[in-house]
LOMIRO-711024 format. One record per residue (C-alpha): x, y, z; residue in three letters. Coordinates in steps of 0.25 Angstrom, whole numbers, plus 5000, padded with zeros to 4 digits. Each point is the difference from the previous one (the first is absolute). Example, Ala and Ser with C-alpha at 12.3 -4.5 7.8 and 13.67 -1.06 7.14 Angstrom:
2
504949825031ALA/500650144998SER/
END
This chain:
367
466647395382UNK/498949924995UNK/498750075000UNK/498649964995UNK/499350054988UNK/498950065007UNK/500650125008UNK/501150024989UNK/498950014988UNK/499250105008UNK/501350085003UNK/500250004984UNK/498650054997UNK/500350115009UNK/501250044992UNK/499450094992UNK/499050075010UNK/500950105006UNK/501550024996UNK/500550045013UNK/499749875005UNK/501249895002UNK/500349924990UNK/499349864999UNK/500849895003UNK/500549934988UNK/499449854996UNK/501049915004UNK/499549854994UNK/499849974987UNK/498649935006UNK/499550145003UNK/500450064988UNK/499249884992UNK/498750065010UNK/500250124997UNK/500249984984UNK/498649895002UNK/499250135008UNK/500450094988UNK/499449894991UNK/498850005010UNK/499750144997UNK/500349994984UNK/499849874995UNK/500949974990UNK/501150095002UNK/500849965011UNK/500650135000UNK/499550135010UNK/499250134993UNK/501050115000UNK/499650065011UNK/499749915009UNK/500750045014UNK/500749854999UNK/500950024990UNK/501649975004UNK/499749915013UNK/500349884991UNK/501450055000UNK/501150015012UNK/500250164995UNK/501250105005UNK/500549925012UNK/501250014995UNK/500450145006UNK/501250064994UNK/501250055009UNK/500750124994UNK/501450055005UNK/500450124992UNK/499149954987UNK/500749875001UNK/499149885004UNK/500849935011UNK/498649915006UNK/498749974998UNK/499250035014UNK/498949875003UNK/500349905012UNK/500549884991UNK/501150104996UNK/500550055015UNK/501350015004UNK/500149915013UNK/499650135009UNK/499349985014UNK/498650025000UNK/499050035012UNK/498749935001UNK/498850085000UNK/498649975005UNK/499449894992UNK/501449964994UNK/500250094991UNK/501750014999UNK/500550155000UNK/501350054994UNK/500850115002UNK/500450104990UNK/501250005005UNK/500449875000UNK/499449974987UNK/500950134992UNK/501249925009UNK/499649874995UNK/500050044987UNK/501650065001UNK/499250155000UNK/500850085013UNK/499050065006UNK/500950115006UNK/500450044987UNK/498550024995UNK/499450144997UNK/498749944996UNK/498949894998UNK/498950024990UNK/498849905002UNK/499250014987UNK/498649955004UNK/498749994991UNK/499750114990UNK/501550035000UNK/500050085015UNK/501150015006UNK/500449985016UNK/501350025004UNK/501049995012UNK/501250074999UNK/501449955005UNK/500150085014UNK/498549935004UNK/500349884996UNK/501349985008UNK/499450085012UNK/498949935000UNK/500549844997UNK/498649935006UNK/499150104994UNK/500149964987UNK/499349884998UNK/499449934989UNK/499149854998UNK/499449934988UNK/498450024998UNK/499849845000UNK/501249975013UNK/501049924992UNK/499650044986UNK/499350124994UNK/500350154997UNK/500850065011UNK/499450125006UNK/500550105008UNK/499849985015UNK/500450145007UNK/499550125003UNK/500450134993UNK/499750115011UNK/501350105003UNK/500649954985UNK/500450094990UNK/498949934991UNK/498949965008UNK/499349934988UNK/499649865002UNK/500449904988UNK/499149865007UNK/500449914988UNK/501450004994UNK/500249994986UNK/501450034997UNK/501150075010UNK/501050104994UNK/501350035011UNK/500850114997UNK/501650005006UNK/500850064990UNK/498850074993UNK/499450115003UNK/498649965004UNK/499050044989UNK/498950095004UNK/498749985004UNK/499050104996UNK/499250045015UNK/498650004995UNK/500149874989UNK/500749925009UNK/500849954989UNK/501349994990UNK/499950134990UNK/500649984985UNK/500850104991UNK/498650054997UNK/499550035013UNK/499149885001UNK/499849875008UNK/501049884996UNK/500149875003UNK/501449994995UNK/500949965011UNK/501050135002UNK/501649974992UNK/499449844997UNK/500549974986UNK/499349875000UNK/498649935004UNK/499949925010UNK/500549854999UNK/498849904997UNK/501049894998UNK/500549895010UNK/500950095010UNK/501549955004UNK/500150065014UNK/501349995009UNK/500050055015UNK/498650054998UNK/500450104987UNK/499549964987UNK/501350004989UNK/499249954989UNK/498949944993UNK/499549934988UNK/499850034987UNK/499949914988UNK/500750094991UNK/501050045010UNK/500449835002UNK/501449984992UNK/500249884994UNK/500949945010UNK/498949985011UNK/499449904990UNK/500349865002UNK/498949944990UNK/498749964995UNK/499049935010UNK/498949864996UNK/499150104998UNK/500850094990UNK/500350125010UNK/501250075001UNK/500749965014UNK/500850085007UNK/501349995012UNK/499550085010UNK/501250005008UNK/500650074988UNK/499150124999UNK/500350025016UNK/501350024997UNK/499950084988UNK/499250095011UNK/500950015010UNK/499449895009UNK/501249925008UNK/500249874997UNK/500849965012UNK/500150055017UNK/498549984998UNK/499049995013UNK/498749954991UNK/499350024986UNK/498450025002UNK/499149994989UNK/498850085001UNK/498649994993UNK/499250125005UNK/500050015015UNK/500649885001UNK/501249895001UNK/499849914991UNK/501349945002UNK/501550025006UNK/501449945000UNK/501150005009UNK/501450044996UNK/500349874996UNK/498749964994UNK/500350114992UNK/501649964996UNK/499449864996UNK/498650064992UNK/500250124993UNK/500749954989UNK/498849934995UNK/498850105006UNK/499550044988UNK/498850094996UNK/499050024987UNK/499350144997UNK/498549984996UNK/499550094989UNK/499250145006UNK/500550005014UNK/500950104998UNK/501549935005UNK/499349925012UNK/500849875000UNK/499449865002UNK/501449935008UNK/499949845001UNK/500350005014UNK/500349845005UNK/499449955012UNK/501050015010UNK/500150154999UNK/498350005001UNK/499150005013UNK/500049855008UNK/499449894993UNK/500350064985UNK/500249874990UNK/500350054988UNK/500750114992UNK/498950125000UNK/500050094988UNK/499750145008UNK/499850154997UNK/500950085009UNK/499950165002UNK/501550015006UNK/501249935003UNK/500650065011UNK/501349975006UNK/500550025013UNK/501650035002UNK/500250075013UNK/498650015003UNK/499149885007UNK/499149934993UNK/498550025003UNK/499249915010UNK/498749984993UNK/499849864997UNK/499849944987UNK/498949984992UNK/499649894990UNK/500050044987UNK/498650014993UNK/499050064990UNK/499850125011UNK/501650035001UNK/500150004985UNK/498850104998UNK/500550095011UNK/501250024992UNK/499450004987UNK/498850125002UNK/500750085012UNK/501150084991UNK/499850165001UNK/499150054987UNK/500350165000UNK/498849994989UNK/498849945012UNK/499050085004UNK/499749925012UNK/500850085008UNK/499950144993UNK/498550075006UNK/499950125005UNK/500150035015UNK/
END
């Protein structure tokens, strides 16, 4: 996952060359953003900020990795590897993972038999699609990866010849299922979603609601909640920490979503892509009445969870204060195989910089 500030820089320059090129990589380390904040000062001394046009604005931010998963308007997942259901995978040249669409609307408690259709929205708001009949009669066909492996946006992997839409998405930015629904429209020449106006719209068709920025409580691979500071009630809050910050039970705010609090398989906490930490059933039982979380100013409902060592990689000493991107529970499901990862600056920024931002124009050029 670690990659070097050379090629990466480059791929940033080229951002801005051509808008029908892939999206760069996102910076991953704290250490390359510093050399990309210290190359900005290079080329305005005194600034420490890049000119307004320069082609390397937003690589110092993880961006729109966090791909909302619509079923019927209602967000039910978010799709980016850290938050995968545990679905097989097939290894491609290269050891790049591939998923099935199939397995991934199953994984997420979407039947796929019971699907009209699947709406990709890529850049510039175009939309692919795959409707019900394809996706069943095909199973292996529809394939998706993630542009960096194991992290990265995930980006469409089959091809479109013989479809009803034969227009190629490449990178997903939001995916839009439709079961009891009637599939909205897409204009045959646009390529994209039409208003009340007759115009091109972002809106995700019947959603009442944004997407969910905030930490995300998933059970069984479907998301049934996530954080809000003002939607917190009082009685998640157990008190005030050394430092003067509102502490908070976090097993409480699972169970006021839904989450199962006992016939558990494992509890994974997840920073980005990865598992920063996870407890057994009776880790669990024994922990998660004193788990307890913080919410940092400006980072819209992320959670920082004071995970104890035991539940951390092997070799963790002491009780590490970490930002998590999900929770997710696993009732009747398995839990996921990947192993853990020690908690660090990088896991923090992954989950601090990679939340969806409807309002970036990184991913927003014309094709």
């Amino acid at each position: 996952m670690r990659r070097s500030l050379g090629p990466l820089f480059l791929a940033a320059v080229a951002l801005g060359s051509t808008a029908c090129a892939k999206r760069t990589p996102a910076l991953e380390t704290r250490t390359e953003i510093r050399a990309v904040e210290a190359a900005a000062e290079a080329a305005a001394p005194g600034t420490g900020t890049l000119e307004p046009n320069d082609p390397r604005h937003g690589t110092r931010k993880l961006k729109n990795l966090d791909a909302p998963v619509f079923v019927d308007g209602a967000q039910v997942a978010v799709l980016r590897y850290g938050d995968l259901p545990a679905i097989r995978e097939t290894m491609l040249e290269g050891g790049t993972p591939s998923f099935r669409l199939y397995d991934y609307l199953k994984g997420i408690g979407v039947a796929p038999e019971t699907v009209r259709s699947v709406h990709l929205h890529g850049n510039s708001d175009r939309i692919g699609s795959v409707e019900g009949r394809e996706l069943v009669a095909e199973k292996d066909r529809f394939a998706f990866t993630f542009s960096s492996q194991t992290t990265g946006t995930p980006t469409q992997r089959w091809d479109t010849g013989g479809l009803a839409n034969t227009f190629v998405v490449h990178e997903i930015r939001k995916v839009s299922v439709f079961v009891a629904k009637a599939p909205a429209a897409i204009h045959p020449r646009q390529r994209c979603h039409l208003d009340a106006k007759g115009e091109c719209t972002a809106e995700v068709p019947y959603a009442k609601a944004d997407a969910a920025k905030g930490t995300r409580f998933v059970v069984d691979g479907r998301m049934v909640g996530f954080v809000k500071r003002r939607n917190i009630g009082e009685s998640v809050v157990l008190g005030t920490n050394e430092a003067g910050d509102t502490t908070f039970a976090l097993a409480r705010l699972a169970s006021s979503f839904g989450a199962p609090a006992l016939r558990l398989r494992a509890v994974e906490l997840v920073a980005g892509d990865e598992v920063v930490a996870r407890a057994t059933p009776e880790q669990w039982a024994r922990l998660a009445p004193s788990l307890s979380f913080t919410l940092a100013r400006h980072q819209h409902g992320k959670v920082k969870v004071q995970i104890p060592p035991e539940l951390q990689a092997p070799g963790a000493s002491t009780t590490a204060d970490a930002f998590v991107s999900a929770v997710v529970f696993y009732e009747k499901t398995a839990p996921t195989s990947r192993t853990l990862v020690p908690v660090s600056e990088d896991t923090d920024l992954a989950v601090q910089l990679a939340s969806n931002d409807e309002g970036s124009e990184s991913h927003r050029g014309t094709r």
